[in-house]
C-alpha positions in Angstrom: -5.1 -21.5 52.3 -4.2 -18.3 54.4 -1.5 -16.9 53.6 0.5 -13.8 55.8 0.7 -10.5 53.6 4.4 -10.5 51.8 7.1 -7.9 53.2 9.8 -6.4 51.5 12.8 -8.0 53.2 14.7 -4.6 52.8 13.3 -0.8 52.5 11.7 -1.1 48.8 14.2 2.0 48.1 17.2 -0.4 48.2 15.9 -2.4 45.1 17.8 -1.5 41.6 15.7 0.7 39.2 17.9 -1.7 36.3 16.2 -4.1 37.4 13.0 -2.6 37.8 13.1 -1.2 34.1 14.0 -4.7 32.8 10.7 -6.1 34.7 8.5 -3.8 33.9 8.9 -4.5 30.2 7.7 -8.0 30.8 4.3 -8.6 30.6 2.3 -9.3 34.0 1.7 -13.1 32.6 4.8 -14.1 32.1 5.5 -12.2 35.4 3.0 -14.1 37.4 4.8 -17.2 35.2 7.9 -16.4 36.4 7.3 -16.6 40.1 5.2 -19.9 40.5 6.6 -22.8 43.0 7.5 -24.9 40.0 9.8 -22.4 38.7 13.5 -21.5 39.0 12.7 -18.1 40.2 9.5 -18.9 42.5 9.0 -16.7 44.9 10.0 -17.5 48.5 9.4 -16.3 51.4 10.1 -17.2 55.1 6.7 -18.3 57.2 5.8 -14.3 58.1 5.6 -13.6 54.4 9.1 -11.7 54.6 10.0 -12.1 50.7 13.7 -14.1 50.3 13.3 -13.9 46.3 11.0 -12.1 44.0 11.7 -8.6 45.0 11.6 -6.8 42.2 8.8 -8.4 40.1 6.5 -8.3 43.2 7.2 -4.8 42.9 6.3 -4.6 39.8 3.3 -6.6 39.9 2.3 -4.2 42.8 2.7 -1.1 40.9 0.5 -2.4 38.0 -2.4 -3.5 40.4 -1.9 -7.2 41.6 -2.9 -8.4 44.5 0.1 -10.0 44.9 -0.6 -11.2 48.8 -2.5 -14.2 47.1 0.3 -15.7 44.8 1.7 -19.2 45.8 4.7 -19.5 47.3 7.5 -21.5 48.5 8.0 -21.5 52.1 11.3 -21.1 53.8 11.0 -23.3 56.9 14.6 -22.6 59.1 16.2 -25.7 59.2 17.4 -26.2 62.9 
């Protein structure tokens, strides 16, 4: 499946560096765990790839190497 690149919703300068020290003490496993379509915390994203939820661990993931443009995702379809 093709998928569009994700984008930061916001400027990547707005996210919390709490949060970011919390996440980057997780390991990239339970990381990539974390974000899968079956769980809690999936990461969404609208059709363009604009991220809704995952923010921070994406960043993460993206500083330690990931290419994070291939993880599965739940889709955000605007409901009209």
């Amino acid at each position: 499946m093709n998928q569009p690149p994700l984008k930061f919703l916001h400027t990547e300068s707005l996210l919390i560096e709490l949060k970011l020290v919390y996440f980057r003490r997780i390991s990239t496993e339970d990381l990539l765990e974390s974000l899968n379509p079956e769980q809690e915390g999936a990461l969404k994203t609208k059709p363009d790839g604009t991220m809704m939820d995952g923010h921070h661990r994406i960043k993460v993931l993206i500083e330690r190497g990931i290419d994070v443009d291939k993880l599965p995702r739940e889709i955000w379809e605007r409901v009209k």
